[in-house]
C-alpha positions in Angstrom: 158.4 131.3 178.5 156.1 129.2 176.2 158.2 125.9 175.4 156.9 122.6 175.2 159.6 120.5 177.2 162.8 121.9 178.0 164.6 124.7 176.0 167.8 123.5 174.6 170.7 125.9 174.1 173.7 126.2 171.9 176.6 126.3 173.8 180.8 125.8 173.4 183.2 124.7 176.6 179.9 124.9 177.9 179.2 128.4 177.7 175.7 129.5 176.0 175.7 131.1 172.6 174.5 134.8 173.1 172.5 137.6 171.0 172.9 141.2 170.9 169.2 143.3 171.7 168.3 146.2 170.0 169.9 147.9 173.2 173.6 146.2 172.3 172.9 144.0 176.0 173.7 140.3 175.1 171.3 137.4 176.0 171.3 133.6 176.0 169.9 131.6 173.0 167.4 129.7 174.1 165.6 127.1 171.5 162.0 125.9 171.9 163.0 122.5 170.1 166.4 121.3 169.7 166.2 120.9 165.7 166.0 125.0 166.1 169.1 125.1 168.0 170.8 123.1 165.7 170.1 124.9 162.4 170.9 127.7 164.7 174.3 126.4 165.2 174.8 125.7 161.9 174.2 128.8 160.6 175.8 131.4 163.4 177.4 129.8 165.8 179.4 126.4 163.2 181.2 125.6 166.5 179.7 124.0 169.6 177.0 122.0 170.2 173.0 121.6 170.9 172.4 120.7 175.0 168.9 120.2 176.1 169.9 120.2 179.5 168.2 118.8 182.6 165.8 121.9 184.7 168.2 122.1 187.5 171.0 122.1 184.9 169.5 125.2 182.7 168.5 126.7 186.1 172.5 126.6 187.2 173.6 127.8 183.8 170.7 130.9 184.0 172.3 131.5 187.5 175.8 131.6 185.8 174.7 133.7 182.9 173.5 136.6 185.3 176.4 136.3 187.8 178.6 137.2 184.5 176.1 140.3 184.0 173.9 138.9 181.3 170.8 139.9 182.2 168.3 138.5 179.4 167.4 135.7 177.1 165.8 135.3 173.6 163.6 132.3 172.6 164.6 131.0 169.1 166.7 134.0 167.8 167.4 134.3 164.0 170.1 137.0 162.5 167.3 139.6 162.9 164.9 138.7 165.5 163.4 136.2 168.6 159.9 135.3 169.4 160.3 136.4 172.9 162.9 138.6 175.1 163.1 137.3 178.5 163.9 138.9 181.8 166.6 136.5 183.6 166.2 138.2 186.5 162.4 137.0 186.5 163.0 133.8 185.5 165.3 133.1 188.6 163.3 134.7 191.3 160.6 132.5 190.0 162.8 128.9 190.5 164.0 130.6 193.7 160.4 131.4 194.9 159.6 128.1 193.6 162.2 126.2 195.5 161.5 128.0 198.4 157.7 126.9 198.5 158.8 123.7 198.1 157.2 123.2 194.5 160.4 122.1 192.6 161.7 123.7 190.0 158.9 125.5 187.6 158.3 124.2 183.9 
């Protein structure tokens, strides 16, 4: 995932916004700068609100996305298209691999 700093999310009752791939599978909204969430918000999701949450934080919410069967993310989806599709599954055997090596959670 290419972000400078942490991605923020859009998210209600603290549940992240999702997007529907080409495939009809749904996958978490994640923003590369928080002023992309929020015009993000404004235009799709009008309720909720932009988090930029801490690593551990987005690395608990990731968890709690897959656990619930979500299986991918988007980096700053539109009505049409993301710059990036993500593999969630990757992304957490990453932190866990991480963790595990004792290198902390990777940026």
């Amino acid at each position: 995932m290419n972000v400078s700093g942490p991605p923020s999310l859009v998210v209600q009752d603290r549940q992240p916004a999702l997007w529907s791939l080409s495939s009809g599978q749904p996958a978490v909204c994640l923003f590369s700068q928080a002023a992309t969430a929020e015009l993000y918000r404004e235009q799709f999701a009008s309720l909720g609100e932009v988090w930029t949450p801490q690593p551990i934080e987005l690395a608990q919410t990731l968890k709690e996305c897959w656990l619930a069967g979500v299986r991918w993310a988007v980096l700053d989806p539109s009505a049409d298209q993301s710059r990036q599709a993500i593999d969630l599954g990757a992304v957490l055997r990453n932190i866990r691999d991480s963790l595990r090596a004792g290198q902390g959670l990777p940026s």
